[in-house]
Structure formats: structure tokens, C-alpha cells
C-alpha positions, 0 to 999 in steps of 0.5 A: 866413440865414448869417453874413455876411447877419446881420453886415449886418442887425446893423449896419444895424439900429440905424442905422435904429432912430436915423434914425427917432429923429434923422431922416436922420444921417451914416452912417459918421463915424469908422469902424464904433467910432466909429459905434455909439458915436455911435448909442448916445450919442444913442440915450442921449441921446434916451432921458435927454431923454424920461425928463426930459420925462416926469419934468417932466410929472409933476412938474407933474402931481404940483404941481397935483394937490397944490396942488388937494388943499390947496384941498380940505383947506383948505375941509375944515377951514373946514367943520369949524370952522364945524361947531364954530361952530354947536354952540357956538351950539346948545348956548348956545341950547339952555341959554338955551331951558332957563333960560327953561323952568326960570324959568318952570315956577319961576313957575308952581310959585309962583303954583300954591303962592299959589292953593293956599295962598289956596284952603287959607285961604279954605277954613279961613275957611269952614269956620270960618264954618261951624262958627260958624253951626251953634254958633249955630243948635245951641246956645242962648243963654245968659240974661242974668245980673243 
């Protein structure tokens, strides 16, 4: 390929790089300066629209996307909270549960004191009953005095 042929395919090959982006256009308005700088304007300027496009669309995407994790952080936390709610309300019946268990062995300790404490005195009157029974029968009685 020479020279020339390559001058010709420079100038024609980002006309049609913009007729694809733009569609058909002019093709020589203000000569040849006027023509690339015109091509590059709206190359540029297709190229800042898609950049803007694009960078709206993640902007939105980014939006939803943090809005959706606020949500999430939100239920999180409600969680958390209620988790909290529940072991106080654990705990708090679990000391009640364990005042009620310590009532009650306190009672049951009393009345097994009671019935030790009854056993110990009827066994005490027994044995004294006993011991008086067998006083009798082993000693004699004693005689009168006049």
C-alpha cells in the first residue's frame, strides 16, 4: 500500500467510525480542519453521553442496592434487640424458677427438722417410759413407814 492509498483510508476511516455512531452526517462541512474536529466533538460527545448514561445507571444501581442493605441492617438489629428481649425474660424466669425451688427446699428442710425434732422427743418420751417401766418391775417397793 502506498502513501496516497493510506492518506485516503485515514480520512475516510473515522467518518465511518461516526456514520455508525451518528448515522449518515455531512460529510466535508468546513473543510478537511473543520471536518475531524467535528467528528472528534461528537465522537467526545457520544462517548461523555454513554460515560453519563452509564455512570446514572450505577448511581441508581448503587441507590437500591444501599437502600436494600438499610433494610437488611434494619431487620438485623430488630433481631439483635429481640434476641436481647428474650434473655432478659430467660434469665428473669429462670431467678424466679430458682427463688421457688430455693422456698421450697427451705420448707421441706423446716418440716423434715419438725418430724426430726418430734421423732427425737417421742423417742425421749419412750425411752423414758422405759426406763421407768423397767425401775418398776427391777426395784421393790419400798414398805410403808408408820
Amino acid at each position: 500500500m502506498n502513501a496516497a492509498s493510506q492518506k485516503v483510508i485515514d480520512r475516510i476511516e473515522p467518518l465511518i467510525i461516526v456514520q455508525r455512531i451518528n448515522g449518515p452526517t455531512e460529510m466535508f462541512p468546513g473543510g478537511e480542519k473543520g471536518r475531524r474536529r467535528k467528528m472528534t466533538e461528537k465522537v467526545t460527545e457520544k462517548m461523555h453521553e454513554k460515560i453519563n448514561e452509564t455512570l446514572n445507571q450505577t448511581k441508581t444501581v448503587f441507590a437500591e442496592w444501599k437502600k436494600l442493605a438499610d433494610e437488611q441492617w434494619k431487620r438485623w438489629d430488630g433481631l439483635v434487640e429481640e434476641m436481647a428481649r428474650y434473655q432478659k425474660q430467660g434469665v428473669q424466669h429462670l431467678g424466679s424458677a430458682i427463688d421457688e425451688m430455693a422456698k421450697t427446699m427451705k420448707g421441706s428442710l423446716e418440716h423434715a427438722n419438725q418430724m426430726a425434732e418430734e421423732l427425737r422427743k417421742a423417742t425421749a418420751d419412750a425411752s423414758k417410759r422405759a426406763r421407768e417401766a423397767l425401775d418398776s418391775v427391777i426395784t421393790p417397793p419400798k414398805p410403808p413407814t408408820a
